[in-house]
Structure formats: C-alpha cells, structure tokens
C-alpha positions in Angstrom: 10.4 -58.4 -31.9 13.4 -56.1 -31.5 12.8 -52.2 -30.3 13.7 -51.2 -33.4 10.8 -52.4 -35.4 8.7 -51.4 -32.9 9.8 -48.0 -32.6 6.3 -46.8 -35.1 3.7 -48.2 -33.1 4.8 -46.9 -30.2 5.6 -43.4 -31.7 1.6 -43.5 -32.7 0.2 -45.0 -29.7 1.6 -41.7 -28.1 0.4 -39.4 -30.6 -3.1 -41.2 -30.7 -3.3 -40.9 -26.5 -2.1 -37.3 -26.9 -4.5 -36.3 -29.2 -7.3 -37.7 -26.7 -5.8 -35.9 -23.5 -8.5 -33.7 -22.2 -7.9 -30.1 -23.1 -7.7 -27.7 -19.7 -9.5 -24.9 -19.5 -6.4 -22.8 -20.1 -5.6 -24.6 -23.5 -9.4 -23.5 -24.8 -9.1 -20.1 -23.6 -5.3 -19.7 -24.9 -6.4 -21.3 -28.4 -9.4 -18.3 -27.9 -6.5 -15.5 -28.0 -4.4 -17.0 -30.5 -7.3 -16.6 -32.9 -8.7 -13.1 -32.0 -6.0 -11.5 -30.2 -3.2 -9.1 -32.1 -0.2 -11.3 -31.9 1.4 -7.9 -30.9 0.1 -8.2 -27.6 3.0 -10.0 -25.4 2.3 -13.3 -23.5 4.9 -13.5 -21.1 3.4 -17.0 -19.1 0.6 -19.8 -20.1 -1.5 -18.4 -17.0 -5.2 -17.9 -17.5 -6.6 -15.6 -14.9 -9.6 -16.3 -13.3 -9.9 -14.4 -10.1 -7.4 -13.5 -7.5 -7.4 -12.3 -3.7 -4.9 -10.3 -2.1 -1.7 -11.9 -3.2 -3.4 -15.3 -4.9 -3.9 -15.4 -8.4 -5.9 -18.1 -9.4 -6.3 -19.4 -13.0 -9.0 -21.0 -15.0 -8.4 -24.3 -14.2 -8.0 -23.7 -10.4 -4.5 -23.3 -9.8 -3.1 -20.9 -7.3 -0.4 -18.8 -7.8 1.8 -16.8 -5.3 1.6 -13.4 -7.5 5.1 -11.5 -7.6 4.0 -9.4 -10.4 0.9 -7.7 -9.1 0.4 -6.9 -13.0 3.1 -4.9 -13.6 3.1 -3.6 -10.3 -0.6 -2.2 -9.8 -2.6 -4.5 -7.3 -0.2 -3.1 -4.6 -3.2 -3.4 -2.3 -4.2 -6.8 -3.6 -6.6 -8.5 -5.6 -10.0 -7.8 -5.1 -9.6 -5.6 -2.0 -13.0 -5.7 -0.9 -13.7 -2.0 0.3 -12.2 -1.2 -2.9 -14.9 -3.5 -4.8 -17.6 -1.6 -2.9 -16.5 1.5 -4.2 -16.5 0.9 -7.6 -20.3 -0.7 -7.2 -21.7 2.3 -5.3 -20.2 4.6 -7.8 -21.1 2.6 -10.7 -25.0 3.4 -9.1 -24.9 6.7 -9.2 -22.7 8.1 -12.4 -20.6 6.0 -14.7 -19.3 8.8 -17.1 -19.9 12.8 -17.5 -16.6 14.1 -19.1 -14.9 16.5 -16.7 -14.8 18.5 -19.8 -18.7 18.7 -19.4 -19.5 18.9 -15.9 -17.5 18.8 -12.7 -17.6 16.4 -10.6 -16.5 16.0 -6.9 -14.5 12.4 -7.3 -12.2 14.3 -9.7 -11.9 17.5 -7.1 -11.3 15.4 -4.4 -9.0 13.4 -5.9 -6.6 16.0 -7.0 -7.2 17.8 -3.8 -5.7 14.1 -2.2 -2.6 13.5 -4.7 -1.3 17.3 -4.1 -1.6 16.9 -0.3 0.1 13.3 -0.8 2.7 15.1 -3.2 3.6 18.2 -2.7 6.0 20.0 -5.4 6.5 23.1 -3.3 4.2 25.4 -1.7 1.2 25.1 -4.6 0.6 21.9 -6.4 -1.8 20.9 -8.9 -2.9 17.9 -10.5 -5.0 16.5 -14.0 -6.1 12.9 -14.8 -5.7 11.0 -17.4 -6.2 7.3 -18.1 -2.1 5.4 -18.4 1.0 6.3 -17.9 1.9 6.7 -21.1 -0.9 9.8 -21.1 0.7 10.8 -17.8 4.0 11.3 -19.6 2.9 12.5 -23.2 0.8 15.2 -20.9 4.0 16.0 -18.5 5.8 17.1 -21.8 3.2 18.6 -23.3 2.6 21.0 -20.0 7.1 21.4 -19.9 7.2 22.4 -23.7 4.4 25.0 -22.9 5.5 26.4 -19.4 9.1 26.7 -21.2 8.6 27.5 -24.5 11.2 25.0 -25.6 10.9 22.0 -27.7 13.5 19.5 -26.5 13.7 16.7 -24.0 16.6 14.3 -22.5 15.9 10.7 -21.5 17.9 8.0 -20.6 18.8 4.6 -21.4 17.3 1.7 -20.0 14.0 3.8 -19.7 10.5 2.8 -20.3 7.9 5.4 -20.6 4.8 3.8 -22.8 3.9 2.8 -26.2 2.4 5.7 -27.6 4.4 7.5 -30.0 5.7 9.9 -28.1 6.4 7.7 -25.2 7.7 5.2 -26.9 10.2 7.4 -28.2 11.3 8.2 -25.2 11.5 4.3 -24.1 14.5 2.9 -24.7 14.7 -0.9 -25.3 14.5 -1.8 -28.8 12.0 -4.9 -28.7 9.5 -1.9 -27.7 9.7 0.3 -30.7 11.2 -1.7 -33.7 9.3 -1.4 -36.8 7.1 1.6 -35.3 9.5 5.1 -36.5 9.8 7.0 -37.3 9.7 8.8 -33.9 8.9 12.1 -32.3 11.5 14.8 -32.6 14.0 16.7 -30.2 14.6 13.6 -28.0 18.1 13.1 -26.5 18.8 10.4 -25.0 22.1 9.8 -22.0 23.0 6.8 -20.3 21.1 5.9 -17.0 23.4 6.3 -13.8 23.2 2.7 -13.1 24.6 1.8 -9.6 25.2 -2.2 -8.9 25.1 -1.6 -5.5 27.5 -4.8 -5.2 30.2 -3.0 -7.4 29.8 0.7 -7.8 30.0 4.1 -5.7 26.9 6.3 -5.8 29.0 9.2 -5.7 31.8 8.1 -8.3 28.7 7.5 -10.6 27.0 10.5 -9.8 29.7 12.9 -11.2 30.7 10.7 -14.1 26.9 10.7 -15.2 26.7 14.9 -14.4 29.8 15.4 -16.3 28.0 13.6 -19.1 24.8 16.1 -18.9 27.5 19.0 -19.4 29.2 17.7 -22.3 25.8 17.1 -23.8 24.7 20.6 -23.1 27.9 21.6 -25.6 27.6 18.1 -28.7 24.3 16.9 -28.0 21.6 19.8 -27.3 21.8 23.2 -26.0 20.2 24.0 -22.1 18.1 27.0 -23.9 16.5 24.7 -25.8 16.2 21.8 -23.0 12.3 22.0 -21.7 12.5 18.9 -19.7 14.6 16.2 -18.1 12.5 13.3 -17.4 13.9 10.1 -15.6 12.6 7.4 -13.5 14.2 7.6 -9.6 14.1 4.0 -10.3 14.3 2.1 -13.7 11.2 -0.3 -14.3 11.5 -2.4 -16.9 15.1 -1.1 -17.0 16.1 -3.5 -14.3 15.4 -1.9 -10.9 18.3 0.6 -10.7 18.2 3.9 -8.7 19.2 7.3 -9.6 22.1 8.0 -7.0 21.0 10.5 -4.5 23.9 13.0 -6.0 23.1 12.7 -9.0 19.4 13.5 -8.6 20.4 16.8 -6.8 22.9 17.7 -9.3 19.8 17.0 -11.7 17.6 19.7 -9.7 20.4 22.6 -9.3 21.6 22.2 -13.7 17.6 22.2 -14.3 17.2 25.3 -11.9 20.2 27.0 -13.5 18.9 26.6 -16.9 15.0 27.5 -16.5 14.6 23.2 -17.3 11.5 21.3 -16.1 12.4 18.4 -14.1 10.4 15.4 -14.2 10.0 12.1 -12.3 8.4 9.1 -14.3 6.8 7.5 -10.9 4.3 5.4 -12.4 5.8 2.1 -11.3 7.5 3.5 -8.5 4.8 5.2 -6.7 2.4 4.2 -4.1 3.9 2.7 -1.1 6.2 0.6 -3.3 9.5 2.1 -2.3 8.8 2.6 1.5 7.3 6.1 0.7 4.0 7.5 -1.6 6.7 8.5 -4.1 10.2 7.4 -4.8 11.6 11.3 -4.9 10.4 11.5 -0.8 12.8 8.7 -0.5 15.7 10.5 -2.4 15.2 13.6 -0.9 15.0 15.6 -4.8 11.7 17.8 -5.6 10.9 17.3 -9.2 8.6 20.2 -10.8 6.9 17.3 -12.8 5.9 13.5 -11.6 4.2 11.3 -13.1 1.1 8.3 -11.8 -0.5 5.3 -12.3 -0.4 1.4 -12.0 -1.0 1.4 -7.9 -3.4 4.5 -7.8 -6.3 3.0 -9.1 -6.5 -0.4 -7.4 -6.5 -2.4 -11.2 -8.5 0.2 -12.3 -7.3 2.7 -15.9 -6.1 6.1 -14.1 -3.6 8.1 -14.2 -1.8 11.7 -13.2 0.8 14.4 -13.0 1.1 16.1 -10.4 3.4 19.1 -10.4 4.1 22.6 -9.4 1.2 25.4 -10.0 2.8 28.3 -12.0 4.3 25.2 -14.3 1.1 23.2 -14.6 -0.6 26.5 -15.1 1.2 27.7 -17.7 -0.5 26.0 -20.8 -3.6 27.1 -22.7 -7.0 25.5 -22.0 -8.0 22.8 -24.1 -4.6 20.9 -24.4 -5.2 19.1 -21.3 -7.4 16.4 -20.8 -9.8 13.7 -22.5 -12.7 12.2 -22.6 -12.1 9.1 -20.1 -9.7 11.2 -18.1 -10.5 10.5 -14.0 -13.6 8.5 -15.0 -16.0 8.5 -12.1 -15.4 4.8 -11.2 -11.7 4.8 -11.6 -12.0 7.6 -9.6 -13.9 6.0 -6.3 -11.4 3.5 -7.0 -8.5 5.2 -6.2 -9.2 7.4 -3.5 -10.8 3.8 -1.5 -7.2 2.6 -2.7 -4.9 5.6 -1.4 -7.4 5.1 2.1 -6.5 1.6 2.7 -3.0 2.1 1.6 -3.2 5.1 4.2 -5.0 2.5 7.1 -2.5 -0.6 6.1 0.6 1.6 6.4 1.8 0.1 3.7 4.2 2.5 3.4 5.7 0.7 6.0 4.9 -3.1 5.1 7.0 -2.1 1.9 10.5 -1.6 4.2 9.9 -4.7 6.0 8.7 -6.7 2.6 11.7 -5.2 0.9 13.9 -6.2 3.9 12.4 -9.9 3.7 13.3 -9.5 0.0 17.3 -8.7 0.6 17.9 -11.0 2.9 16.6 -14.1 1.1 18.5 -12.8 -2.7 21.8 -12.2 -0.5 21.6 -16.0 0.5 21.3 -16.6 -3.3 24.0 -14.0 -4.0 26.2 -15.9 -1.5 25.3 -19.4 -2.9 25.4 -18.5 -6.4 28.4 -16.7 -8.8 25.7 -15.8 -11.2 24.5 -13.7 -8.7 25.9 -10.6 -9.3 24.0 -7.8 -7.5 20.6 -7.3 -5.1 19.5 -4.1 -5.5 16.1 -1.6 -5.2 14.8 0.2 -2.7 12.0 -0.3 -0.4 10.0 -3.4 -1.7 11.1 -2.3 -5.3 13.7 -5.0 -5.0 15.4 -6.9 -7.6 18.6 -9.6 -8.0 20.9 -9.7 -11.3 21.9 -13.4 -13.1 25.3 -12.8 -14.9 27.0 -16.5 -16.5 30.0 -17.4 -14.2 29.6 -14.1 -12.8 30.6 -12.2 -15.5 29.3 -8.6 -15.4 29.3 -8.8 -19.9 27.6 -12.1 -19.6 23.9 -11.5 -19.3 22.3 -15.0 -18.2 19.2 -14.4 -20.0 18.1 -17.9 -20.3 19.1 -19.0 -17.0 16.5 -16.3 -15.5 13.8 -17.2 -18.0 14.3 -20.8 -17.0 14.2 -20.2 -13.2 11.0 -18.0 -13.5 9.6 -21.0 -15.4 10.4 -23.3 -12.3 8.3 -21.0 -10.3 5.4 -20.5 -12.3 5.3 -24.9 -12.3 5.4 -24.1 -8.8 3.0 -21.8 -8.1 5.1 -18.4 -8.1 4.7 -15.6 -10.1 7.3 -13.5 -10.9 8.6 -11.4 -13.5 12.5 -10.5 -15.4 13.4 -7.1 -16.1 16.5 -5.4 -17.2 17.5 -4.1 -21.2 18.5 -8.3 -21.5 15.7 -9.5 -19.6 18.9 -11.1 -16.8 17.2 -9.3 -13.8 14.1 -10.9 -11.5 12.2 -8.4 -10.2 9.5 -8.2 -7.4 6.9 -6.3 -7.1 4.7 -7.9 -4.9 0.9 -7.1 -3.2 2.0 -5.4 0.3 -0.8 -7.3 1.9 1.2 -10.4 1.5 1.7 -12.4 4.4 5.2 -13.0 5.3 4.1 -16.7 5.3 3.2 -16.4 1.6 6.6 -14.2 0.5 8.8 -17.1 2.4 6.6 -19.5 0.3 7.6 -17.7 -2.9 11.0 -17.4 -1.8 11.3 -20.6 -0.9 10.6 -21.7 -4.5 12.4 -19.1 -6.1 15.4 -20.6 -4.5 14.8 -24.1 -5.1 14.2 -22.9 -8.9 17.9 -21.5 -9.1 19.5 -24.2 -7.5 17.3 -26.6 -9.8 18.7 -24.2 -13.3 21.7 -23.3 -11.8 23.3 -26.6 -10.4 23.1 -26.0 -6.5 25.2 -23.9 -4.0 28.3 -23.0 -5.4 29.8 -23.3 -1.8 28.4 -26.7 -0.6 
C-alpha cells in the first residue's frame, strides 16, 4: 500500500513503543520535582545529581559530567573533598547547633580570627557570619547605614546581589525581581563600567563611568545622603566583567571624600577564584566593606562580611546576627576548606587554570565572528557569543544551544551576562588539566557543531 495510507500505523506504532521506553532514573526523580517543587525554583539543565568527586558530577543514572559550574561557583575545592567530609562528621559528634547568640563557641572565634587575617581592611578588621550572600549583603548595608547615619545606597547595572528583598532590589536583571515590588527604598542604580577587553580602554572607561558618579551626586542623589557604594570587582551573573583598576580607585578617593562606605560584593569572586583570596587584592583597591560566601564553606550554607573595625563596630547590638549564623558544622567546614585551599595553592592553580582557559576561548575567538570578547581574571574567565559579530546582537540562543551540546557530552557549563550571550567558567581548581582540555575540547566541538565550523577554514 502506498506511504500515505500508512502514515497512522506507523505514527502509533511509535507512540505505543514510546510509551513502553523504560523511564531513567532522572525522568522519575524530575517527574518527583515537577510535583512538589515551587515551579519558581529555576531548572537550568535535566541533570540529576547523585554524587560528585573533585570535578565529576555524576547523576542518578550514572552519567559523568565534567562540572564547569561548581554550583554557582562554590565547590572551588571539589566535590566531596575528603578532609573536608571529616570535618563536618567529627563536628557533627560533638555540637550541631548552640546559637552564637547563646553561647560562644571557638569554630566561630577562630573563623573570624582566619577571614580577618585572610582579609585585611586596614590595620583592625572584624568579621560576623551569616548563612548566604544575600544575608552577607542585606547585613553590609545594614552595618553602612548605621556607621553613617545615612539611608542611601548606589548599585549598578548588570549586578546580582540575592533574592531577598533588599537584595533583590539591588540586583539588576529583570527576570530576578519581576512581579516581586515593590522594592526597598533609597537605591540608585549607575551603569557598570563594563570593559570588553577586546574593544575598550580601561582608562577611557574609567573616567566616563566616574564622570557619571559626579553627575549623579548633583540629578540622582546627594553624597551626604550616600551610606554605601557597593559593586562587584567582577560582575557574576552580569557576565564576568571587571571593574577597571581606575575606576575602582577613583571609587575609594570619592567614598573617602564624602564619609561613603565602600563595599565589595565578593561572594562569587572570592576564594582563590581570581588568582587571589579576594578579587580587591588583585585590583589593588581596599574596600571598608566585602562581602563572602559560595567557596568558604566547601557546599556548605555560610556566609560573611568582613570589614573595617570602627565601621563594623559602629551599630547597636542586637541588629547583627541570627539564629543559623556560623552554624558549628558549616563552620568546621570552612576553616578545613580555607586549609586545603591554603595547602593546594590554589590561589595559584587559578592563574594557570585561567591561563588554560584564555588560550583555548582565543582559538574560538579566532575561529569564530560570533566571538566577540574573552575576558575575566584569574580563573574567573568568560567568552561573549554576538550574531555575525555584532556587538547589539546578543546570540542568546546560539549559547544556550552550544551549552546543550556539552551537557549531551558530558560538560557542564553555565551562560551568564543580562542576555544570557556569555559562557562562563567557574570550575573546581582541583581539576586536572587533562579534564579542563577534555571540557574544552567539547566546548569547541559544540560551537563549531551550532555555529557551522571555523570561519577561517
């Protein structure tokens, strides 16, 4: 008989043998969250996590998977770095909770005595713990507005801070906050000093950006009613850009003139990732404020700021603080973490990670036109997908469809960026450079499978 009649048969036949495939292990436990999980929750990939080790991620049904995420940048160390596992069962022994409110205890002490040796803001630091970043940054404003006796902040575009309400008014991407206003009060926003390091001067951007700040101090908000500036030394989720080294000074000597609080959102940034413990040792620029997290706790909830005594000081007892804040456990955590970051020098593994990084997105940059910049610092290292090269022409689907390519084979990687046009890296620094070429490897043959092949072949 011709095809056409047969066209119905066939058509069921297929949806009969579909219907019988077996269902994986990841299908039962995806079907699990779609019925008991807030839909508000993202799901960025199909991957169900069931264990990882160093820089493996392996899901429920037993697939490996190189991981280029590290979960948003927080297994810097790994997965599952074994003295780190210790530490959370030998603490987990002896005390599992006493608020710090209640009692003191020394893996809080010891822990703030270790971030304000790691990061010094001047000749007397001090430190609290909290449990996110997002409570790192509601509590760095809270501790500005107090220690100033001002009420109003600047941010910048391309910023992500957290979802809570006041950090998510200080975010900036849309997606984040629609539907969720209104929003905390006395928040200013200015554009980011974004610097493609393919197209742009540091400097040239620098003063445009400053000159900006001084107009806003005359239309916008006034200095004597500035407490803070906060800004990331490198945008996150924003797409991997960093602060120009100019314009972070310029930042210091305006907030110095004007009795402002300058703070450093280093919750992504911090830990080894950009070739330093924090991003502002790389840049050279004292903050009076930083914020912690993701890396410090090895996958565990903590958090910090960190920041100059007579500032952190300055705020009445009582308004610090919280019941889970430096929980015992997340606290063994992270000082076994900032140990083995201290004997892997990963500090250093992050320069020669990030150079591994550069070298492989400049052979994409040079074989592809929709490559339009490589760009980060240390192993905070990202590369930007414009259409035909076109700086107004985000290629937002292109990216989305090369990191599918990779996750089908075996890579994990995330996009970044206000359009969601930028892959970013932010890999374990105990990967082996055998594993990162392997990653590489696919993330190349993924753009040249989405994108068509060298442009120059």
């Amino acid at each position: 008989p011709p095809r056409s009649t047969l066209f119905p048969y066939t058509t069921l036949f297929r949806s009969c043998m579909a219907a019988h495939e077996p269902e994986t292990a990841t299908d039962t436990l995806l079907a699990r969250r779609q019925a008991s999980v807030s839909s508000g929750v993202p799901q960025g990939t199909r991957i169900a996590a069931s264990h990882g080790l160093g820089a493996i991620l392996t899901d429920v049904d037993g697939n490996d998977f190189i991981d280029l995420s590290s979960g948003i940048g927080v297994t810097t160390l790994g997965h599952s770095d074994p003295y780190v596992v210790q530490a959370i069962i030998d603490q987990a022994s002896q005390l599992q909770h006493t608020c710090m409110h209640i009692a003191t205890y020394e893996g809080y002490v010891a822990l703030c005595e270790k971030l304000v040796a790691l990061f010094p803001h001047g000749e007397d630091t001090r430190a609290v713990l909290l449990n996110s970043g997002s409570e790192a940054v509601e509590n760095a404003i809270k501790i500005a507005r107090q220690a100033t006796g001002r009420p109003s902040i600047i941010c910048f575009t391309g910023a992500f801070h957290g979802r809570t309400l006041l950090s998510m008014t200080l975010t900036s991407k849309v997606s984040y906050k629609q539907g969720c206003g209104p929003f905390a009060s006395n928040v200013f926003r200015l554009p980011y000093p974004r610097v493609r390091e393919f197209h742009d001067d540091p400097d040239v951007v620098a003063e445009q950006a400053l000159t900006l700040l001084r107009h806003a101090f005359r239309d916008t908000v006034s200095p004597t009613d500035l407490a803070a500036i906060l800004i990331e030394p490198v945008l996150g989720e924003g797409g991997f850009y960093h602060a120009p080294v100019a314009y972070l000074q310029g930042l210091r000597e305006i907030c110095d003139e004007h009795g402002i609080a300058l703070i450093f959102d280093e919750v992504q940034t911090g830990f080894c990732r950009t070739g330093s413990w924090g991003a502002y040792q790389n840049l050279g620029v004292t903050p009076d404020l930083s914020t912690w997290a993701k890396a410090m706790g090895g996958g565990l909830p903590i958090s910090a700021v960190v920041g100059k005594a007579h500032v952190m000081n300055a705020v009445k007892t009582g308004t610090l603080g919280g019941t889970f804040g430096g929980n015992p456990i997340a606290c063994a955590a992270a000082l076994t973490t900032l140990r083995r970051m201290e004997e892997l020098d990963l500090c250093s593994r992050a320069h020669a990670v990030g150079e591994r990084l550069r070298v492989r997105y400049q052979q994409l940059a040079d074989a592809h036109r929709e490559v339009v910049d490589v760009r980060g610092l240390g192993a905070m290292v990202a590369i930007e997908f414009c259409v035909d090269g076109d700086l107004t022409r985000p290629a937002t689907e292109a990216v989305q469809q090369i990191l599918a390519h990779c996750r089908k084979n075996g890579v994990l990687m995330l996009s970044a960026g206000v359009y969601g046009n930028v892959i970013r890296a932010l890999p374990a620094l105990v990967i082996t450079d055998a594993q990162l070429d392997k990653a590489l490897d696919a993330l190349h043959a993924a753009a040249d499978a989405v994108l068509g092949g060298s442009d120059h072949e």
